[in-house]
N, C-alpha and C positions, 0 to 999 in steps of 0.2 A: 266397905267390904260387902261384897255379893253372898247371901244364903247358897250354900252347895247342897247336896245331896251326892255320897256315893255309896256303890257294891262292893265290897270283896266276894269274889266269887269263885268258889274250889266246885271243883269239877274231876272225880278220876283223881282225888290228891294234887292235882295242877291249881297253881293259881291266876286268873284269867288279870293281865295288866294290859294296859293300853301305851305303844308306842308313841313319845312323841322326837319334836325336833328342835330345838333354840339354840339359834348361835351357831348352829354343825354340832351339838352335841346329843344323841341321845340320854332321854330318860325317861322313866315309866310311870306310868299314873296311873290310878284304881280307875274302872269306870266311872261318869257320873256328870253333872250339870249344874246347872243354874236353878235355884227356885224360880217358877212363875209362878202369876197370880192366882193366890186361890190351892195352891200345892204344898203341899208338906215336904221335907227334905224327905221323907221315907217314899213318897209320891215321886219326887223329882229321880231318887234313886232308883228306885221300879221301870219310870218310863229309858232313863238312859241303858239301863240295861239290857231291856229287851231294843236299843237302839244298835245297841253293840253285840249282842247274843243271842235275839230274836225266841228269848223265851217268857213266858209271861206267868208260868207256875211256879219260880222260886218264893222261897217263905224266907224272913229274917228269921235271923238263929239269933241274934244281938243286936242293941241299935245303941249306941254312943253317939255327943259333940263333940267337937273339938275344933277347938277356938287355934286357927293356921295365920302365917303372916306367910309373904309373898314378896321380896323385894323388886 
C-alpha cells in the first residue's frame, strides 16, 4: 500500500473534488498524491494542491490518517 497525502479544500463554502473515470463510471476524489522520498504526507498534500489549484498559501485547519483499502 502506497503513503497518500490529500486536501479538502472549501473555498466560498464549495468543496473542491477531483473528477475521475473507471469503467464509464464517474467518481470524485479529494485532491492529492503519492508520498516521495524525503516528503511527509502533509508535504505531498501541499504540493498536489497547488498541482490542482495553483495556490501555495493554504494553512491546514486539521491533519488526520486514515488507514483505506482499494479493491
Amino acid at each position: 500500500m502506497r503513503n497518500r497525502g490529500s486536501d479538502v479544500i472549501i473555498e466560498n463554502g464549495k468543496v473542491g473534488l477531483i473528477q475521475r473515470i473507471r469503467h464509464g463510471s464517474a467518481y470524485y476524489v479529494f485532491p492529492g498524491g503519492g508520498v516521495e522520498n524525503g516528503e511527509t504526507p502533509e508535504d505531498a498534500a501541499k504540493r498536489e494542491a497547488f498541482d490542482y489549484y495553483t495556490t501555495k498559501d493554504s494553512q491546514p485547519i486539521h491533519s488526520f490518517n486514515f488507514l483505506g483499502y482499494r479493491k
